[in-house]
C-alpha positions as CSV (number, residue, x, y, z in Angstrom):
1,X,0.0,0.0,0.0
2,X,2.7,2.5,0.6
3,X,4.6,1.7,-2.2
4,X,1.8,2.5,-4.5
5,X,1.1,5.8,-2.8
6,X,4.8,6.7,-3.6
7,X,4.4,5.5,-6.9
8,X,1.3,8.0,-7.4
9,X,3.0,10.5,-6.0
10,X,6.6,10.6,-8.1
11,X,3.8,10.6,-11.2
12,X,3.3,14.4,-12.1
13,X,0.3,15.5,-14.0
14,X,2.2,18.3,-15.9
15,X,5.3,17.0,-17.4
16,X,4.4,17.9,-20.8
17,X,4.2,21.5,-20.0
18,X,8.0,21.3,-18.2
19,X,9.2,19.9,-21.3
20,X,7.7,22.4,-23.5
21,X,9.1,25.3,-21.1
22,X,12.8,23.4,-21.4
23,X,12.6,23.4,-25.4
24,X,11.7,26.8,-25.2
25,X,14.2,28.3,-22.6
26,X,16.7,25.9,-24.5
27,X,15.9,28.2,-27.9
28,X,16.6,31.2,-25.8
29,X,19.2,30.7,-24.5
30,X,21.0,29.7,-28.4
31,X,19.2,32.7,-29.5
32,X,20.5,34.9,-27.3
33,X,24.2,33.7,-27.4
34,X,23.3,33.8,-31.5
35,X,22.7,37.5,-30.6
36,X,25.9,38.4,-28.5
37,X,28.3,36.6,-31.0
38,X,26.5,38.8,-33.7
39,X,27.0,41.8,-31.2
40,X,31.0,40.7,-30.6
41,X,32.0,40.5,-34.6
42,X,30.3,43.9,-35.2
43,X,32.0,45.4,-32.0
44,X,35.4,43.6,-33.8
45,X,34.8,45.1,-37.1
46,X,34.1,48.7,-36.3
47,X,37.4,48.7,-34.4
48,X,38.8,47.8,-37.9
49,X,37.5,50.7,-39.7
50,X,39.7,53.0,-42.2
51,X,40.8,55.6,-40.3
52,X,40.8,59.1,-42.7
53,X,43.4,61.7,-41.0
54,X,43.6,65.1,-42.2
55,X,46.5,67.0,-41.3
56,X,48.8,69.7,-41.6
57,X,51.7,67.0,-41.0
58,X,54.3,66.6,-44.0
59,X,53.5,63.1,-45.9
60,X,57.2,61.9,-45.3
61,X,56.4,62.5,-41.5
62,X,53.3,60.5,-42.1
63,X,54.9,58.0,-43.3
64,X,57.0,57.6,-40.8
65,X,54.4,57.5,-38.2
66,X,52.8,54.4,-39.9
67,X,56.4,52.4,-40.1
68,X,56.9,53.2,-35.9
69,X,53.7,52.7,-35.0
70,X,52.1,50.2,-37.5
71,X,54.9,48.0,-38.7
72,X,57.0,48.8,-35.2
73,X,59.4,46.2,-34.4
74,X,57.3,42.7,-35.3
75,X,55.6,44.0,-38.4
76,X,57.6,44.5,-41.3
77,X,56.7,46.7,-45.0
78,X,56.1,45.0,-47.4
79,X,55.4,47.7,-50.1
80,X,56.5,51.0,-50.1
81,X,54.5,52.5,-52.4
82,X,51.0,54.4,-52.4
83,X,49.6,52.6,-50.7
84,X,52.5,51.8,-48.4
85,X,51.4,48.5,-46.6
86,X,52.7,46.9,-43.1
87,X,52.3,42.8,-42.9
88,X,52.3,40.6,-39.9
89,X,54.8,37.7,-39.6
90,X,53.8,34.6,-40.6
91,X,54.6,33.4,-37.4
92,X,51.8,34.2,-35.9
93,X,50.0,31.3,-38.3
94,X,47.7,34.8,-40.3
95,X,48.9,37.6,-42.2
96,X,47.6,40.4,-41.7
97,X,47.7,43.6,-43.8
98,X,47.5,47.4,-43.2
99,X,47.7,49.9,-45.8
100,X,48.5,53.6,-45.6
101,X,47.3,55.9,-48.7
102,X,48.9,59.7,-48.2
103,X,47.8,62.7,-50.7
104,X,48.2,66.2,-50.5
105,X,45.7,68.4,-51.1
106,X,46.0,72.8,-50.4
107,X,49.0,72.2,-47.6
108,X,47.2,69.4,-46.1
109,X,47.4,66.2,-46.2
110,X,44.9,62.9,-46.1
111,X,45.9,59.6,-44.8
112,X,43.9,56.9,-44.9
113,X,44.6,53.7,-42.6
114,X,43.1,50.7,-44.1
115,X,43.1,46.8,-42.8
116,X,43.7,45.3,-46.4
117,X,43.8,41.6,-45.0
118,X,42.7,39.8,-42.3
119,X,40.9,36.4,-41.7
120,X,37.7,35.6,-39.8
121,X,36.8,32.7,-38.2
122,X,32.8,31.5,-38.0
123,X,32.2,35.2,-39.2
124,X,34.5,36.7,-36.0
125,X,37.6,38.5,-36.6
126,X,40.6,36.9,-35.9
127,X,43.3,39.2,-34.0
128,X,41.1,41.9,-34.2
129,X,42.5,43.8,-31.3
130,X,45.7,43.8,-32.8
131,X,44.6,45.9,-35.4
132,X,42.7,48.3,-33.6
133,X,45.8,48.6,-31.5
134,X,47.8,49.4,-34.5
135,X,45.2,51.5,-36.0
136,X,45.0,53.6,-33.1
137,X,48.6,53.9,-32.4
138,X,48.5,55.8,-35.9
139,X,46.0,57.8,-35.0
140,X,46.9,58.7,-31.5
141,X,50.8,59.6,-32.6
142,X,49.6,61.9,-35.7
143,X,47.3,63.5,-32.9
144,X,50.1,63.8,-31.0
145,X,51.9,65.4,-33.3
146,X,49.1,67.8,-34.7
147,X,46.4,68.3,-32.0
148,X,44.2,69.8,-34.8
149,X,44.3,66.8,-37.2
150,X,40.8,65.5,-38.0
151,X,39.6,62.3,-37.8
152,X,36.9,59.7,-39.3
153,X,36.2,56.5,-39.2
154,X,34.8,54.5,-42.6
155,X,33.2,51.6,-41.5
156,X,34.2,48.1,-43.4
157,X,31.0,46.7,-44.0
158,X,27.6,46.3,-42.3
């Protein structure tokens, strides 16, 4: 007699209804980290956007800005031209790319910092921050340099 009683009682009337709520929390739970990787790879890829400078700095200064603080010590150029363009070692298993394109326009000049290559992985950025870092080095040292350079940031894609 007792052990039926227990038996009636571990029976629950509404087990369909938990199981339904656990599917559901289930989907929002991978909808919602859906939602914060989205969030993460767009946070990555606006900290990769060209950077436009306008400044009153010489281009051959410029230029030299982008080798210290871009290409620094690790990084090395790999084209000197226009655009002049910075690569990361293989060593660290991706290349990476940033390009620098200088003109002159009325005693001012316009340098735009580019990321030309960079891989992604399950649609995230890989070594992301090092680029921003990079980016902003740039920018921060032509600042630096001229407090009253201008700066704008060109998005890389939506």
């Amino acid at each position: 007699m007792s052990s039926s009683r227990y038996q009636n009682w571990c029976i629950r009337d509404d087990a369909p209804e938990l199981a339904v709520a656990g599917i559901v929390i289930f989907i929002l739970v991978v909808a919602g980290l859906f939602g914060l990787v989205t969030l993460y790879s767009k946070f990555l890829l606006s900290g990769m956007a060209t950077r436009v400078v306008t400044t009153g700095l010489p281009i051959e200064q410029i230029r030299n800005v982008f080798v210290q603080k871009v290409a620094g010590s690790t990084w090395k150029i790999v084209d000197d031209g226009n655009p002049m363009i910075a690569q990361s070692p293989l060593l660290t298993g991706i290349r990476q790319q940033i390009g620098l394109e200088v003109e002159q326009n009325g005693g001012r000049s316009t340098a735009r910092v580019t990321v030309l290559r960079w891989t992604e992985k399950y649609g995230i950025p890989n070594k992301a921050y090092t680029l921003r870092m990079r980016l902003g080095a740039f920018v921060n040292e032509v600042q630096r340099l001229d407090p009253g350079a201008r700066v704008t940031e060109v998005s890389l894609k939506d």
